[in-house]
C-alpha positions in Angstrom: 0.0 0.0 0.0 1.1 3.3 -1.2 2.4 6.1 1.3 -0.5 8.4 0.2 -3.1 5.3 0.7 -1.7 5.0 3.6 -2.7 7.9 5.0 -5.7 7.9 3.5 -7.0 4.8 5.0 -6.0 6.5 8.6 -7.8 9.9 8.0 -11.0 7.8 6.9 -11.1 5.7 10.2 -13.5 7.6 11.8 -15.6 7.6 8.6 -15.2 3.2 8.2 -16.3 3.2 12.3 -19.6 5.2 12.0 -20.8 2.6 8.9 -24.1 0.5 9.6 -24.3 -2.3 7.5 -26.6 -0.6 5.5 -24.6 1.9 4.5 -21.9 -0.3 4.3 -23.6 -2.0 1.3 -24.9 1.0 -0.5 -20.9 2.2 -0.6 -19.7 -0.9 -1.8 -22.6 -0.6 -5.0 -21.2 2.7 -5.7 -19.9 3.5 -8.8 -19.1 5.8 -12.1 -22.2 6.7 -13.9 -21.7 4.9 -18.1 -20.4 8.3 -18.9 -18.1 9.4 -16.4 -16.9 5.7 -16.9 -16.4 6.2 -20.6 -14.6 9.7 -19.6 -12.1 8.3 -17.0 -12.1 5.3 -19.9 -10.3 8.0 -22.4 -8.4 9.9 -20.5 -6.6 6.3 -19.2 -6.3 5.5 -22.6 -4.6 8.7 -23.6 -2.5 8.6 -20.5 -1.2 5.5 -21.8 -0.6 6.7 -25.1 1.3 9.9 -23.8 -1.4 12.4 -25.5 -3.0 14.0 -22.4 -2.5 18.0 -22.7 -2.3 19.7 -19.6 -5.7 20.1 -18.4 -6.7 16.5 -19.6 -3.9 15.4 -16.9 -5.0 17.7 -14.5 -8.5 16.3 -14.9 -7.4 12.7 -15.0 -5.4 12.8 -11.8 -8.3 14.3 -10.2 -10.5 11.3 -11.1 -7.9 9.1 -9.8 -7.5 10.5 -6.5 -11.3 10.4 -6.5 -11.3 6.5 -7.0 -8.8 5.9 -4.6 -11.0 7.5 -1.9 -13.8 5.6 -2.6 -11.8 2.6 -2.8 -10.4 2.8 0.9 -13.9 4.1 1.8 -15.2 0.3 0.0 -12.8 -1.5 1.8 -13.8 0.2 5.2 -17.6 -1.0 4.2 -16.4 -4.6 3.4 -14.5 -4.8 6.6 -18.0 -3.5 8.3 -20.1 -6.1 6.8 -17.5 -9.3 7.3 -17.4 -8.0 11.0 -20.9 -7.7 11.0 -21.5 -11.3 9.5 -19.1 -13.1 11.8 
């Protein structure tokens, strides 16, 4: 685990400790809408090709950061829901 998700996972404690199951498994079913999926789609495939201008970059690591977020916010929710089931 990264540094940065690191950190993240420890400033979002508080946030993993207050879940009910319920909202446990409403945050787990969250994800991009078909067209912000398509959007982060492009601008990964761009990335990857090296043709991202600026703002495009800019935008893209904003979306990423976003992700990761949600992604340590899921895991907080799964961790709810296994402690809640065993």
């Amino acid at each position: 685990m990264s540094s940065s998700v690191e950190f993240l996972d420890r400033l979002l404690e508080p946030v993993g400790n207050a879940l009910s199951p319920e909202a446990a498994r409403k945050l787990i079913a969250l994800k991009a809408d078909n067209d912000a999926q398509a959007r982060i789609d492009e601008l990964a495939e761009r990335s990857n090709e090296g043709r991202l201008t600026p703002e495009e970059r800019s935008e893209y690591e904003t979306l990423i950061a976003a992700a990761t977020v949600v992604g340590v916010l899921q895991a907080k929710a799964r961790a709810v829901l296994a402690a809640s089931s065993g």
